[in-house]
N, CA, C, O and CB atoms as a CASP TS submission, in Angstrom:
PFRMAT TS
TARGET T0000
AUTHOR 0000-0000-0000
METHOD Language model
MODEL 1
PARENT N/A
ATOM      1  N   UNK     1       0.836  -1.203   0.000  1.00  0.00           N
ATOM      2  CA  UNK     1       0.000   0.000   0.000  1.00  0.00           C
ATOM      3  C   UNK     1       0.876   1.259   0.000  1.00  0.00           C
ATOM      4  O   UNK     1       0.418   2.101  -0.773  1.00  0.00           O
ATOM      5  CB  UNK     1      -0.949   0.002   1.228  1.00  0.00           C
ATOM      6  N   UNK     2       2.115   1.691   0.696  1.00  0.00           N
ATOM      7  CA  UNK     2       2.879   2.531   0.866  1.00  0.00           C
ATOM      8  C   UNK     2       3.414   2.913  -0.480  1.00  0.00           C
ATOM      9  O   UNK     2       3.598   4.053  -0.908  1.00  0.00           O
ATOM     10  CB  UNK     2       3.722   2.149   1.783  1.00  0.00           C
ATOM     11  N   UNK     3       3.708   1.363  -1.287  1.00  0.00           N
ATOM     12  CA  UNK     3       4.181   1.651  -2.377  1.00  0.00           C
ATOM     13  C   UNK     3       3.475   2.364  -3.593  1.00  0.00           C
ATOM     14  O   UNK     3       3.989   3.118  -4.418  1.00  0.00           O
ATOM     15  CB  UNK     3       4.583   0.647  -2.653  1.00  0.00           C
ATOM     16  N   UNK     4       1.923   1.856  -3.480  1.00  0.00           N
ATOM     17  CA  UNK     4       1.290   2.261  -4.342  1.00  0.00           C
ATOM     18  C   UNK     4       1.092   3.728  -4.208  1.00  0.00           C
ATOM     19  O   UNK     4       1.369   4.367  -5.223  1.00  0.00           O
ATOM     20  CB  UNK     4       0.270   1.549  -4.409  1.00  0.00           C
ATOM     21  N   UNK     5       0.610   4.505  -3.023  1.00  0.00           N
ATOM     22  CA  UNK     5       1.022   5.867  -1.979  1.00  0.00           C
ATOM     23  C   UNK     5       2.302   6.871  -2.472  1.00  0.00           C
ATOM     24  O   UNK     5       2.240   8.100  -2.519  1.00  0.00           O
ATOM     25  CB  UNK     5       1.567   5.200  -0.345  1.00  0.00           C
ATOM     26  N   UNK     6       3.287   6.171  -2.769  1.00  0.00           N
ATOM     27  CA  UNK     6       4.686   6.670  -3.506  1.00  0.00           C
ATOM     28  C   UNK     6       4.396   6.818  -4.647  1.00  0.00           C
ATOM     29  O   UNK     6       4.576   7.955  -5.084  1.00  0.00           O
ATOM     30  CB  UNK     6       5.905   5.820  -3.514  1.00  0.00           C
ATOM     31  N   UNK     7       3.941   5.960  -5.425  1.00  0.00           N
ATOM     32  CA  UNK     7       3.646   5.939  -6.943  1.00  0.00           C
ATOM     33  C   UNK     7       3.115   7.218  -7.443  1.00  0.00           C
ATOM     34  O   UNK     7       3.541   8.063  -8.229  1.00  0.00           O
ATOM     35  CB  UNK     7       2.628   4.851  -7.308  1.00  0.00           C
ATOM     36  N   UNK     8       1.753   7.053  -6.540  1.00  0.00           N
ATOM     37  CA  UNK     8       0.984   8.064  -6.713  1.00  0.00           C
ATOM     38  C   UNK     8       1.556   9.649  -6.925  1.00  0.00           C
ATOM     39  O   UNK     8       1.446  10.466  -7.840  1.00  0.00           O
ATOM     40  CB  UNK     8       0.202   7.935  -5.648  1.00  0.00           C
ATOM     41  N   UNK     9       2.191   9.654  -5.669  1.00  0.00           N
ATOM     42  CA  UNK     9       3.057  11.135  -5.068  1.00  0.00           C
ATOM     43  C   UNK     9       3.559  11.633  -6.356  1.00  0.00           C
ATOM     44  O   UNK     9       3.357  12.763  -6.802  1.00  0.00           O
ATOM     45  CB  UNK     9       4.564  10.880  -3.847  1.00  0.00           C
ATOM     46  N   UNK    10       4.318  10.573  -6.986  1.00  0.00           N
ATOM     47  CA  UNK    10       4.815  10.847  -7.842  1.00  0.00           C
ATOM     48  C   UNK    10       4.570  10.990  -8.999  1.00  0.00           C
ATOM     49  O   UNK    10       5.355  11.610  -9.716  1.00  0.00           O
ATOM     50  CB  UNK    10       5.345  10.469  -7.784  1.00  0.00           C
ATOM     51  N   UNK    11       3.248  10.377  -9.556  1.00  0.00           N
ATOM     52  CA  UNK    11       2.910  10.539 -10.739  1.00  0.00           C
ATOM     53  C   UNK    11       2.174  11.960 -10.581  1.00  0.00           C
ATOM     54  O   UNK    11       2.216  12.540 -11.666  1.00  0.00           O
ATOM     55  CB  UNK    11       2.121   9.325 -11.286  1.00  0.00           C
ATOM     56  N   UNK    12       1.592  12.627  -9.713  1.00  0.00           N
ATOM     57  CA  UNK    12       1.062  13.644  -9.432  1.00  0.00           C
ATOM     58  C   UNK    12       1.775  14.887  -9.287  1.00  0.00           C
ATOM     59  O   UNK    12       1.319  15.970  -9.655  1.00  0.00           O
ATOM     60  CB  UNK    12       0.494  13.387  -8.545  1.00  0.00           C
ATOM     61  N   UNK    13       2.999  14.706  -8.698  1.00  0.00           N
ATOM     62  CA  UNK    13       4.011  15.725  -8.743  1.00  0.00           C
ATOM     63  C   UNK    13       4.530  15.826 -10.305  1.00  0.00           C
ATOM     64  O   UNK    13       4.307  16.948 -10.760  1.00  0.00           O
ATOM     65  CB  UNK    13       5.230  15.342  -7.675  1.00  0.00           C
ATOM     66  N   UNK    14       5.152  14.954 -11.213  1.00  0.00           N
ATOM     67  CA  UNK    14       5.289  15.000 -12.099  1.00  0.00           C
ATOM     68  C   UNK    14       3.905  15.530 -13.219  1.00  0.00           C
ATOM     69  O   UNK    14       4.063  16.229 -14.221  1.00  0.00           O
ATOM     70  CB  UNK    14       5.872  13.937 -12.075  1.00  0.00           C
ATOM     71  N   UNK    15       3.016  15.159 -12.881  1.00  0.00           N
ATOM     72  CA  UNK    15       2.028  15.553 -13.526  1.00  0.00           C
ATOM     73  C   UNK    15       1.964  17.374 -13.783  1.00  0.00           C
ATOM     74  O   UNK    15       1.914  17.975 -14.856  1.00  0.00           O
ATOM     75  CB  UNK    15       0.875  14.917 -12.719  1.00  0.00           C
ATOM     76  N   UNK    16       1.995  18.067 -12.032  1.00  0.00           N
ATOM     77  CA  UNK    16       1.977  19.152 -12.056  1.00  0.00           C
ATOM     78  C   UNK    16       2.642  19.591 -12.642  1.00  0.00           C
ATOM     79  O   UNK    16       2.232  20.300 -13.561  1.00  0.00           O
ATOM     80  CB  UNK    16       1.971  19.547 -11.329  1.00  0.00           C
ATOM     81  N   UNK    17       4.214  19.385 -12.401  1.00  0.00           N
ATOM     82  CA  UNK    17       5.208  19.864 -13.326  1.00  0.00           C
ATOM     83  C   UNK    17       5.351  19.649 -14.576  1.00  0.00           C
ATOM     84  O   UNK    17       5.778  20.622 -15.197  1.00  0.00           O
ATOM     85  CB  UNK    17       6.160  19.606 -13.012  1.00  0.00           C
ATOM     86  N   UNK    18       5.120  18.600 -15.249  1.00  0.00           N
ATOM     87  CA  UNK    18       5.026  18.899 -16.987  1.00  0.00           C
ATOM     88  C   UNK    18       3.464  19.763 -16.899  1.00  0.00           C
ATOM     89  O   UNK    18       3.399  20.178 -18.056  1.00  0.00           O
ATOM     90  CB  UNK    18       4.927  17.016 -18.248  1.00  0.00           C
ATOM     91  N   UNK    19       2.442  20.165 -16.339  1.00  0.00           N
ATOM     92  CA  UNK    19       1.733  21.110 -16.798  1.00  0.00           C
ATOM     93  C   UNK    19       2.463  22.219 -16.487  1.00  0.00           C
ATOM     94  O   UNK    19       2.557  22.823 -17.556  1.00  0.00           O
ATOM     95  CB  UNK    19       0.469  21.113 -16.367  1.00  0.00           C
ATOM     96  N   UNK    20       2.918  22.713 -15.813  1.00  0.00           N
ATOM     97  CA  UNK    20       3.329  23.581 -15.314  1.00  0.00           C
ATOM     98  C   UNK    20       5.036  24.213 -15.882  1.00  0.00           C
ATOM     99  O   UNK    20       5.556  25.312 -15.687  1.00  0.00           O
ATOM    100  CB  UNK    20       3.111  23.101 -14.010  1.00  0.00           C
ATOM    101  N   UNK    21       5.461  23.209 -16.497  1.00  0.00           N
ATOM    102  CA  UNK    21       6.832  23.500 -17.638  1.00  0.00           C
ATOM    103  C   UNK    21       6.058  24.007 -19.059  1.00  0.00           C
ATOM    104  O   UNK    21       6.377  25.041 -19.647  1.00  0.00           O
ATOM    105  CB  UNK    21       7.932  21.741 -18.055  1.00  0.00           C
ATOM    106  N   UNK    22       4.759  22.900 -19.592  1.00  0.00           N
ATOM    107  CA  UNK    22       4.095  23.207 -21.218  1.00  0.00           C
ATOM    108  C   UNK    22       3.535  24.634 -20.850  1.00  0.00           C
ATOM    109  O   UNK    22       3.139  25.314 -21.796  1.00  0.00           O
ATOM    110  CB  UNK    22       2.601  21.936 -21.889  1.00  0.00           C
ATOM    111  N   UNK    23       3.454  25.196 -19.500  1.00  0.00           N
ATOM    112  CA  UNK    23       2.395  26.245 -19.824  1.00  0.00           C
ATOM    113  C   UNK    23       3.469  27.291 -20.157  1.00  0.00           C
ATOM    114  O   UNK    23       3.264  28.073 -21.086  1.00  0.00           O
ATOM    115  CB  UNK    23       1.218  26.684 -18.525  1.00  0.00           C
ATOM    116  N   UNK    24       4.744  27.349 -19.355  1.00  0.00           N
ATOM    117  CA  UNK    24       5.770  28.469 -19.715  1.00  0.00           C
ATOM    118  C   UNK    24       6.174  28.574 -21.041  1.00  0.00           C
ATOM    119  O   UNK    24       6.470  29.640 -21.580  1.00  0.00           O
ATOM    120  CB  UNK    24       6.979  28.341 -19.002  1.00  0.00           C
ATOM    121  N   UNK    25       6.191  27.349 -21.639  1.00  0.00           N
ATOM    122  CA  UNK    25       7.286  26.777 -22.776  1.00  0.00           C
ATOM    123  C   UNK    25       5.810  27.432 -23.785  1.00  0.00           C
ATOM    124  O   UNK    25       6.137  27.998 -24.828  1.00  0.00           O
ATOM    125  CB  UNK    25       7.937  24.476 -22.802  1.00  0.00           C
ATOM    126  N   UNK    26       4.771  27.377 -23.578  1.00  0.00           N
ATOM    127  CA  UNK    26       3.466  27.556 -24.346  1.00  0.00           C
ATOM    128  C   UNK    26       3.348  29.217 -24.581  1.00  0.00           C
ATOM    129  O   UNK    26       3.213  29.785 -25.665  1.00  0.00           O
ATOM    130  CB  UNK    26       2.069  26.885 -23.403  1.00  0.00           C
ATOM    131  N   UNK    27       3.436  29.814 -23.281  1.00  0.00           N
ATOM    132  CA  UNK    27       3.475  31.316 -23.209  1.00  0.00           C
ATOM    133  C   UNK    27       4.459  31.788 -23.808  1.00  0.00           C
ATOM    134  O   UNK    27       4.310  32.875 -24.366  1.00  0.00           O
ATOM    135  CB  UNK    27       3.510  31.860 -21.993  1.00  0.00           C
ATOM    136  N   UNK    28       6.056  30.951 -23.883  1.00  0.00           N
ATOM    137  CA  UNK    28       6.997  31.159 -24.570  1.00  0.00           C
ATOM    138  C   UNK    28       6.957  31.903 -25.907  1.00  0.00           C
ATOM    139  O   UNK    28       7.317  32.972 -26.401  1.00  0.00           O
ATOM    140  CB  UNK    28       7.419  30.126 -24.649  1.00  0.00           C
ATOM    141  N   UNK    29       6.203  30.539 -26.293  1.00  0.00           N
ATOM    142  CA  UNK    29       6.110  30.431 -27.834  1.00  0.00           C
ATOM    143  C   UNK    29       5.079  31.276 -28.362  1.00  0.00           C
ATOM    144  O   UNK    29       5.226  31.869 -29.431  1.00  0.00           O
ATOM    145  CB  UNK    29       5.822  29.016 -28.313  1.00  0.00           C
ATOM    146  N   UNK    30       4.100  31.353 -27.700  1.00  0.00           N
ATOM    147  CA  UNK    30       3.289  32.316 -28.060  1.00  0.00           C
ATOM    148  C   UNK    30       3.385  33.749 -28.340  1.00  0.00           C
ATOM    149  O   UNK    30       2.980  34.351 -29.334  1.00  0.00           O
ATOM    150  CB  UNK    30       2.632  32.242 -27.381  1.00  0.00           C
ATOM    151  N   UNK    31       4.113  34.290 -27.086  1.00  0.00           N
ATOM    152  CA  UNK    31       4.876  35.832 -27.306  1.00  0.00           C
ATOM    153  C   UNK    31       5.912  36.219 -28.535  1.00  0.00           C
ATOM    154  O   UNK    31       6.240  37.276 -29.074  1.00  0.00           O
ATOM    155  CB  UNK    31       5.802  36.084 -26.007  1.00  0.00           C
ATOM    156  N   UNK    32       6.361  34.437 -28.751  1.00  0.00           N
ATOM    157  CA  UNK    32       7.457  34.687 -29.742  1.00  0.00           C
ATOM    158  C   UNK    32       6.232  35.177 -31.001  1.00  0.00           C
ATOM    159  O   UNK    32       5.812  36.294 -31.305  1.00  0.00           O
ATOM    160  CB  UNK    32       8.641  33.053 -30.115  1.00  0.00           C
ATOM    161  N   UNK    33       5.926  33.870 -31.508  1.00  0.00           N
ATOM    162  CA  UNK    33       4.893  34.198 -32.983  1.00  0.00           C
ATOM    163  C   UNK    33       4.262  35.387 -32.540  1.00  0.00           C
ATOM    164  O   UNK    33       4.250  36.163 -33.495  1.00  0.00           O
ATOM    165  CB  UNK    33       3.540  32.931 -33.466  1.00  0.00           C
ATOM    166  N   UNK    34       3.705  35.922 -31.494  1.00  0.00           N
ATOM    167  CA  UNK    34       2.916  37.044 -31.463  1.00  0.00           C
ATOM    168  C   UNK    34       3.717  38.501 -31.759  1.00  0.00           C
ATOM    169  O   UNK    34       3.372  39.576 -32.250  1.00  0.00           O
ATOM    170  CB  UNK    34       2.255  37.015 -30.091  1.00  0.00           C
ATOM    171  N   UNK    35       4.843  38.017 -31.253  1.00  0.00           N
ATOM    172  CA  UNK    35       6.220  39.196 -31.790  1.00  0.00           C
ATOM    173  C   UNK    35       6.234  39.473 -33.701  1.00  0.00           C
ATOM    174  O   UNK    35       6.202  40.478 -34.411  1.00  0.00           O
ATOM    175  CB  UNK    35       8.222  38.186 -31.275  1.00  0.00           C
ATOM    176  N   UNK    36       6.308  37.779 -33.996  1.00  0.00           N
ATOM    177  CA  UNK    36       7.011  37.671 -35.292  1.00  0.00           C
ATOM    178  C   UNK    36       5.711  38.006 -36.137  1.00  0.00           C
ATOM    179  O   UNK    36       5.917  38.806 -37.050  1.00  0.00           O
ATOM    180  CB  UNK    36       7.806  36.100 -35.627  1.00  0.00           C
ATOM    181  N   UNK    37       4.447  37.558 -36.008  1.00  0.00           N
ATOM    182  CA  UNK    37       3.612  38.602 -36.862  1.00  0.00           C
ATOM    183  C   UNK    37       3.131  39.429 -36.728  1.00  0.00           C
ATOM    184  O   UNK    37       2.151  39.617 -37.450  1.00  0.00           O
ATOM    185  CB  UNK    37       2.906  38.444 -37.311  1.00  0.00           C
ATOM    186  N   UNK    38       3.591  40.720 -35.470  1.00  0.00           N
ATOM    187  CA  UNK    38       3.700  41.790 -35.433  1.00  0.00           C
ATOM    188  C   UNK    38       4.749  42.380 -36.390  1.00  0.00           C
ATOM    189  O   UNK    38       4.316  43.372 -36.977  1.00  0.00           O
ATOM    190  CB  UNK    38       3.805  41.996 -34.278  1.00  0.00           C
ATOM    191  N   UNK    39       6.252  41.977 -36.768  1.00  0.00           N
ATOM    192  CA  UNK    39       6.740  42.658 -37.923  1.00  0.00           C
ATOM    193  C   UNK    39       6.200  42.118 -38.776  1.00  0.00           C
ATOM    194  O   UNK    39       6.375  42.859 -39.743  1.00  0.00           O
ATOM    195  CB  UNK    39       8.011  42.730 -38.179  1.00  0.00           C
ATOM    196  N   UNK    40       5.492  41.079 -39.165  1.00  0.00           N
ATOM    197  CA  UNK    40       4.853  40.180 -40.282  1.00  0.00           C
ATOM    198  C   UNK    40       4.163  41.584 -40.967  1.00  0.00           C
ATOM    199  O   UNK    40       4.412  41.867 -42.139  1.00  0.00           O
ATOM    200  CB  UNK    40       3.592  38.717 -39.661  1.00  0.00           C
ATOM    201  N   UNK    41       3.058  42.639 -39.924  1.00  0.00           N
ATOM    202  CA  UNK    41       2.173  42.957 -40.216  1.00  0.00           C
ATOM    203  C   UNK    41       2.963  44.639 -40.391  1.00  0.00           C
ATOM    204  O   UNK    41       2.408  45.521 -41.046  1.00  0.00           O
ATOM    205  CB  UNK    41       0.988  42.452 -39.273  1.00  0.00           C
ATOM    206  N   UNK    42       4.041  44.811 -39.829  1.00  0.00           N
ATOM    207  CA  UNK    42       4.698  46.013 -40.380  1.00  0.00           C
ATOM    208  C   UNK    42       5.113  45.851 -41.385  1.00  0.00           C
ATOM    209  O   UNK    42       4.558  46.405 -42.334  1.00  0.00           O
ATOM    210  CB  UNK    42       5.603  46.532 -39.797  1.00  0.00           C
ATOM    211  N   UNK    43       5.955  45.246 -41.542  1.00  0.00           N
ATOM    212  CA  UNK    43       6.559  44.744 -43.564  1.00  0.00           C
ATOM    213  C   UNK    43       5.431  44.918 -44.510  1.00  0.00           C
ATOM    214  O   UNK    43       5.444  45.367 -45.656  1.00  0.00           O
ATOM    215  CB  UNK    43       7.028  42.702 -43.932  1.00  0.00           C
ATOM    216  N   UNK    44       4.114  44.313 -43.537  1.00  0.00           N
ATOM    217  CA  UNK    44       3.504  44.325 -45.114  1.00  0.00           C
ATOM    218  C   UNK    44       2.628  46.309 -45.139  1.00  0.00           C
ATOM    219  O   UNK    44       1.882  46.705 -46.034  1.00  0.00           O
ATOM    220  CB  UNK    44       1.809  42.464 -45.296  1.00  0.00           C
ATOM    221  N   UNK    45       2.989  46.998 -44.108  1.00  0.00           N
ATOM    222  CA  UNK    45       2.431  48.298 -44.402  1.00  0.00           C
ATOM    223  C   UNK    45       3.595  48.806 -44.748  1.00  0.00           C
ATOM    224  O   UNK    45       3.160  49.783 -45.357  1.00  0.00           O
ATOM    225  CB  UNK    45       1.660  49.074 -43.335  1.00  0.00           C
ATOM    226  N   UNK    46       4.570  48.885 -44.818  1.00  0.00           N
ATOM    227  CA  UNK    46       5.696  49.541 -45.177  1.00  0.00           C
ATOM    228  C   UNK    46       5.812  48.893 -46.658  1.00  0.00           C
ATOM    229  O   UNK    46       6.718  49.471 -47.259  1.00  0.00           O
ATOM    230  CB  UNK    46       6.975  49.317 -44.111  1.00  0.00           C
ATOM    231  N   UNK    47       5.221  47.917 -47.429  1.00  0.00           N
ATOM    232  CA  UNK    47       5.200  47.854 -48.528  1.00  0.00           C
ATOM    233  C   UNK    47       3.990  48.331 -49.052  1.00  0.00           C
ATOM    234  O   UNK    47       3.914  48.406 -50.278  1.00  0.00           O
ATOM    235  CB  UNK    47       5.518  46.792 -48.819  1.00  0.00           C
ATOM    236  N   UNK    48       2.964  48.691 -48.324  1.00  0.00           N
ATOM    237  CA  UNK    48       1.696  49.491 -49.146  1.00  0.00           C
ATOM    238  C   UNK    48       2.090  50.256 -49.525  1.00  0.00           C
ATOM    239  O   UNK    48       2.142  50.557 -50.717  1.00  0.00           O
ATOM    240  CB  UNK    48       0.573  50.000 -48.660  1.00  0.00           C
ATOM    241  N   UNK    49       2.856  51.316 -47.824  1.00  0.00           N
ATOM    242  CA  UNK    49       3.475  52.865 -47.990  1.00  0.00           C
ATOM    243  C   UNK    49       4.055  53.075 -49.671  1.00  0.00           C
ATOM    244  O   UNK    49       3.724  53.919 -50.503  1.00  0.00           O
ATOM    245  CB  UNK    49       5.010  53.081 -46.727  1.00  0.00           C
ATOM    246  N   UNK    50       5.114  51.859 -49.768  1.00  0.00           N
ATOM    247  CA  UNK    50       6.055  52.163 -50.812  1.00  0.00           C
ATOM    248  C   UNK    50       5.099  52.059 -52.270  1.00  0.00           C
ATOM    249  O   UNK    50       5.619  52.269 -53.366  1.00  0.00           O
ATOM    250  CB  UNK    50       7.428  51.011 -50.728  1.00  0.00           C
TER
END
């Protein structure tokens, strides 16, 4: 029973933490693309301008 008790601990701790690593690594990535088609969307007015 103790063992199964450990198991648990652990699949639950690990659990939290890969949610809790995908959400940074997620926000990461998100700010990035949200960066990159922000110049996406300047390039393309600086080629209307022109």
């Amino acid at each position: 029973m103790s063992i199964f008790e450990w198991l648990l601990v652990i699949l639950v701790s690990g659990l939290i933490f890969f949610i809790g690593f995908a959400g940074v690594t997620g926000s990461y990535f998100f700010d990035k693309q949200k960066s990159s088609k922000n110049t996406l969307s300047s390039k393309t007015l600086d080629n209307k301008d022109l």
